[in-house]
N, C-alpha and C positions, 0 to 999 in steps of 0.2 A: 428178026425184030417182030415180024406181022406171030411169027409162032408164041414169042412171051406175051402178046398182049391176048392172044388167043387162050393161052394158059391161065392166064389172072383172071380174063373174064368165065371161064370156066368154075375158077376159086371163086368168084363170088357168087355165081347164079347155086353152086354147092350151097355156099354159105345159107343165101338165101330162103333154100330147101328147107333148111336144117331146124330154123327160128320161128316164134311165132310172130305175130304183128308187132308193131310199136308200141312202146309205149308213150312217148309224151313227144311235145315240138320237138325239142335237142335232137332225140335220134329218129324220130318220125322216117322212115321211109333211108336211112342213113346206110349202106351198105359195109360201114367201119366196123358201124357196133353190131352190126347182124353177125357180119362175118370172125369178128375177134370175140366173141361172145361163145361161139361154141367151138374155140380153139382152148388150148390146155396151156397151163403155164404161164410166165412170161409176159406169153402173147396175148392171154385172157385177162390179166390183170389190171392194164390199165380201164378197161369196159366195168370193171368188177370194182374197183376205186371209185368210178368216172361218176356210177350211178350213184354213191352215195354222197356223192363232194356236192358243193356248191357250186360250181359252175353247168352243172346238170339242171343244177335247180335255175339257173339263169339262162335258159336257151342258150347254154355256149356249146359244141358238140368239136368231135375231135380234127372235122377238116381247118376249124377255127383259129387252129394252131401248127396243124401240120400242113395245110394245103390240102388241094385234091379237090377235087368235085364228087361226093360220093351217093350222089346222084343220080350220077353220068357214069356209062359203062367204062369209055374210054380214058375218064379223068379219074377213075373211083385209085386207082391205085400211084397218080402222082406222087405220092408223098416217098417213093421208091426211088424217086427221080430225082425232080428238079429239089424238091424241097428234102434235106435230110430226116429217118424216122428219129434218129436222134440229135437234139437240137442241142449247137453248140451253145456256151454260158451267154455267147454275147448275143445272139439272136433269140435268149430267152428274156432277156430284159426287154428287148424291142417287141418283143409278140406282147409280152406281159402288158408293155406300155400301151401298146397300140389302144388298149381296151379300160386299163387303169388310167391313163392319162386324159381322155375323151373324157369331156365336162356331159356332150352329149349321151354318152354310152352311163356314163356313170351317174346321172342325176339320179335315175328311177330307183338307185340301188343306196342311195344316200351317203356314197363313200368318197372321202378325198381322192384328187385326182395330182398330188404332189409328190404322191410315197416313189414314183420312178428317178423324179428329180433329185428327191430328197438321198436315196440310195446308190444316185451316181456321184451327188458330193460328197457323199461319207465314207469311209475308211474301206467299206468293203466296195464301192463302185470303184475307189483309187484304187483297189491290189486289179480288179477286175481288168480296167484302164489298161494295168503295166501287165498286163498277162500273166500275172498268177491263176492258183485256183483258190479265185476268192469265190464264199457263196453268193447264189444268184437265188430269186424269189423262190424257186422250186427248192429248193434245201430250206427254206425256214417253213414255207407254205404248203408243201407238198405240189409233185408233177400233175397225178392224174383226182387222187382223192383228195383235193382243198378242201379245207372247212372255215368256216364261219372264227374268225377268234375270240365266238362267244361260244364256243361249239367246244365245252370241256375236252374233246376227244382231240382236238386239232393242236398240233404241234405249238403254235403261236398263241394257245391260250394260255393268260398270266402262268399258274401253275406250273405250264411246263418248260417256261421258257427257260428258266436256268438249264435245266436238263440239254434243251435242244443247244445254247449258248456254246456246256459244256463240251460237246460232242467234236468242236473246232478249237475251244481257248484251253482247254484242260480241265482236270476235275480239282488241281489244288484250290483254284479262285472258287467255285462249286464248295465244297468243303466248309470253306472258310465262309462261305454266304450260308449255308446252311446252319453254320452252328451261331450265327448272328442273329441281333433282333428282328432285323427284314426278313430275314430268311423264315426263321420260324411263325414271323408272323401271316408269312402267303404259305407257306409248305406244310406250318402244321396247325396251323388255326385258321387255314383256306381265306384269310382277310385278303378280296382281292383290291383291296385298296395299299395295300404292303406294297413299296415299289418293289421290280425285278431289273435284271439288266438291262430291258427297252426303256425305262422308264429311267435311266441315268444314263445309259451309251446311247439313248435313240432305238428305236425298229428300224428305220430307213436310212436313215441320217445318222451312222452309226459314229460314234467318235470314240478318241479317250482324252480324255481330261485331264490338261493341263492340271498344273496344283494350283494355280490363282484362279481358274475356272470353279474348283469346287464348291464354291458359297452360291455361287448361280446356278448351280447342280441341285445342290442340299436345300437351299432357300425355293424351290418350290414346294417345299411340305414344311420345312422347318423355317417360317418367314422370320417369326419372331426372334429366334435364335439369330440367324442369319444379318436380321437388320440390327440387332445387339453390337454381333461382331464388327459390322459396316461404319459401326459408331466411335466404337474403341480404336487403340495405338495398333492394332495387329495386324488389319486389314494391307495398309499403306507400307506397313515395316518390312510386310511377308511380301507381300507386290513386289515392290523394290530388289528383293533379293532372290526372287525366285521362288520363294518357298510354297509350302502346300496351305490353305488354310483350313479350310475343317479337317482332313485328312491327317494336319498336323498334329492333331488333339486325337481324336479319332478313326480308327481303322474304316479303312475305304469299305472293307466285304464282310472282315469278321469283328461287325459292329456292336459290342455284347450290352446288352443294357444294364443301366446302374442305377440301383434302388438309390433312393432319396437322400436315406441316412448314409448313404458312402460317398455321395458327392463332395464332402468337404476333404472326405482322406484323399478322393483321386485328384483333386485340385491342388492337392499338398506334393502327392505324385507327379502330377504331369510337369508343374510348371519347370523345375530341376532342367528334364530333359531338356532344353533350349538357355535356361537362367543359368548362369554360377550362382550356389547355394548363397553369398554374402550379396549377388544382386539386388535393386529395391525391388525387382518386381515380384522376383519370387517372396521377401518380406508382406509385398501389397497382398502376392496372392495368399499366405496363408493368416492376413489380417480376414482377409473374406471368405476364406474357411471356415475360420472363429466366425465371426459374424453367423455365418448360414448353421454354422452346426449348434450356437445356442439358441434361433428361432428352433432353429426342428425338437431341439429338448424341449424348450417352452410349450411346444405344440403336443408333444407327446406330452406331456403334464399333465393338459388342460384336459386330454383327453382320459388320463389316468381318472381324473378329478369327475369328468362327465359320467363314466362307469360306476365308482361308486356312490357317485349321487342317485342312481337309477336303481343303482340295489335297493338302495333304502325306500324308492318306490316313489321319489319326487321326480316329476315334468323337468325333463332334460333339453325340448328340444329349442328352446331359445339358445341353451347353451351348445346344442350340436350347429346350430344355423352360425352359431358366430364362429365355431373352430373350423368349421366349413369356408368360412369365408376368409380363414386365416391362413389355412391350407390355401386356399384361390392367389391370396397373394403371395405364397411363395412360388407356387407353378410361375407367377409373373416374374420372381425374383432370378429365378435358376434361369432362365433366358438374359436376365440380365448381367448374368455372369461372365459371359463374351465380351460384354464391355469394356470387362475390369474394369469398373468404375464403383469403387467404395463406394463413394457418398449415394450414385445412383442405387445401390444395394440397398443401404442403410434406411433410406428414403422405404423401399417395397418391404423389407423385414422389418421396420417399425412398424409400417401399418399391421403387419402379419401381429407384430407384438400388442399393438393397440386392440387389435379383435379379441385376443389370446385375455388380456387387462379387462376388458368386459366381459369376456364368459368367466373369469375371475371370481371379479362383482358380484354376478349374477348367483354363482355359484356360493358365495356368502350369502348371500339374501334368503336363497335357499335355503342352509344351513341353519341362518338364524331362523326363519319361518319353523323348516324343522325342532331347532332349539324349544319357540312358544308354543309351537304343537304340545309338545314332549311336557311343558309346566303345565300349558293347559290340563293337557292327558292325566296329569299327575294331581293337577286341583278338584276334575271333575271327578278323579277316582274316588282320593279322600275326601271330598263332600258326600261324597254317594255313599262309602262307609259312616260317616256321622249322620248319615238321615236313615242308613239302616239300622245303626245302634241304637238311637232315636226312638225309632219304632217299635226294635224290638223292647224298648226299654217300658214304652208305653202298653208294646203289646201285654209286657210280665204285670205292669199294674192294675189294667181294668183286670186281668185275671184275678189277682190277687184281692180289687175290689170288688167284684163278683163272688168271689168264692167268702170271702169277709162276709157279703148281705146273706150268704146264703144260711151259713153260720148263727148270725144273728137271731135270722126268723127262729131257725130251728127250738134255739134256748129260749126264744120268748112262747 
């Protein structure tokens, strides 16, 4: 026994040799990172992480987690001991928490102190619980290089999370997120506002979602939608039976977006799926079909009409303010679609129509304005030729009376 502890401390007064000073508090005077520092492999790795992570940056250093005193001659190599070098899943939550969960530890750093909680009642602390290998912090956060999840490069920032998700759920649900609207909206247009998988299963509190859950899901980006649906016969019908609600209509992953002018054919589509074709609802829903798909011609019209008024070089933008605001009220209408509620349609697409009816108007007034221009244009032209004829009519005469006295004199 007295000869191992004589051996280690040998390895580290080596180590010690070998380094230059410290650099910062964390490893200040640390004999871990002196000594793993100019070891190879492996064993250099986590020092070579450790410096660039975030917990470097926050005075955390590695006896912090593993034990040891590395300080102290006799304690510098504990973590060989009592404490394992490699730390089972379940005493990574508790290290992790020890530090995450402290209101005290955590104020300075301005980060919740729930995500341990939150991670033991969620799907991945139950598999944890029953002794699977469910992931623990270090699999999404990384062991010795954490970063920041505003730190592009870190595992758990937006971007990468589907990737890191996929890496345990599979790459089909991947796939299918990718080639959707969310998907492409964080992965290829970097919108880090596009939800990803933490942001519908949780980061901590991971779940999966019931199908009567999913409007409480989706209803924190899509309110409007969501409170549409809460309103209509679907909500309580799908409750009652089990069923999915947004999810019913719409694909959970591969959520593909649908331009405006197609909303009445997939409305014509979807509803079948659930209705017998002689059902009234499927009747209601392709009355609200019709309804949305003659506002949108109307709207295209207006704006057909907007364009070639501009060619002609007349002030369009009263008329662009109002098809603007007619477009405004169908964005409100198409939300109200979930309602299935006709008459509530009918009500938002009139107004759409009404805006549509004044740049109409507007666009007559125009026209006729152009019209008086155009007589004007046409009175001022031929008055201008009658005072040029005029002219020249008077110019040909004093010639002609000039040239007449000139005449005159001569013969007298």
């Amino acid at each position: 026994m007295i000869a191992k502890y004589i051996r280690a401390g040998i390895s580290v007064l080596f180590c010690l040799a070998m380094v230059p000073g410290p650099i910062n508090a964390a490893d200040s005077g640390s004999s871990c990172v002196e000594c793993h520092e100019v070891l190879s492999g492996r064993t250099a790795d986590p020092v070579r992480l450790w410096r660039n992570g975030a917990h470097r940056a926050a005075g955390v250093s590695c006896h912090d987690c593993h034990g040891g005193n590395p300080l102290d001659m006799e304690q510098s190599m504990d973590h060989l001991r009592g404490s394992p070098e490699k730390l089972s899943r379940v005493e990574i939550t508790e290290i992790c928490g020890g530090c995450h969960s402290s209101a005290q530890k955590m104020k300075l750093h301005r980060t919740r102190i729930d995500q341990v909680d939150m991670y033991l009642s969620g799907r991945h602390g139950a598999a944890l619980d029953a002794g699977k290998m469910a992931p623990t912090c270090v699999s999404c956060h990384g062991a010795h290089g954490t970063l920041s999840v505003k730190d592009p490069e870190s595992r758990a920032y937006p971007v990468n999370v589907p990737d890191l998700c996929a890496g345990c759920h599979g790459s089909e649900t991947l796939e299918g997120y990718r080639t959707g609207i969310h998907g492409k909206a964080l992965l290829e247009d970097l919108n880090l506002r596009a939800p990803s998988c933490a942001d519908c299963h949780g980061a901590h509190g991971t779940i999966v979602a019931s199908p009567v859950e999913t409007p409480v899901i989706c209803g924190q980006c899509h309110q409007n939608e969501v409170r549409r649906f809460n309103e209509g016969p679907h909500r309580n019908s799908l409750e009652q039976i089990g069923q999915p609600g947004c999810t019913g209509c719409h694909d959970a992953h591969r959520l593909g977006p649908v331009p405006l002018e197609e909303v009445p054919e997939r409305i014509i589509a979807t509803c079948p799926g659930c209705h017998p074709d002689t059902d009234r609802a499927v009747i209601v829903g392709q009355v609200i079909a019709a309804e949305l798909e003659g506002t949108l011609l109307t709207v295209s019209l207006s704006r057909l009409w907007a364009e070639e008024i501009s060619m002609r070089g007349l002030d369009t933008l009263q008329i662009d303010l109002l098809i603007r605001e007619a477009e405004s009220w169908i964005s409100q209408a198409i939300p109200a679609i979930h309602a299935v509620d006709l008459e509530l349609l009918k009500e938002l697409t009139g107004m759409a129509k009404d805006k549509v009816k004044s740049a109409r108007e507007h666009s007559r007034n125009l026209q006729m304005e152009l019209g008086l221009r155009r007589v004007g244009l046409l009175f001022i032209s031929l008055l201008s030729i009658i005072i040029i004829v005029l002219l020249a009519l008077k110019l040909r005469q004093l010639e002609r009376e000039k040239t007449h006295g000139r005449t005159g004199g001569n013969v007298s």
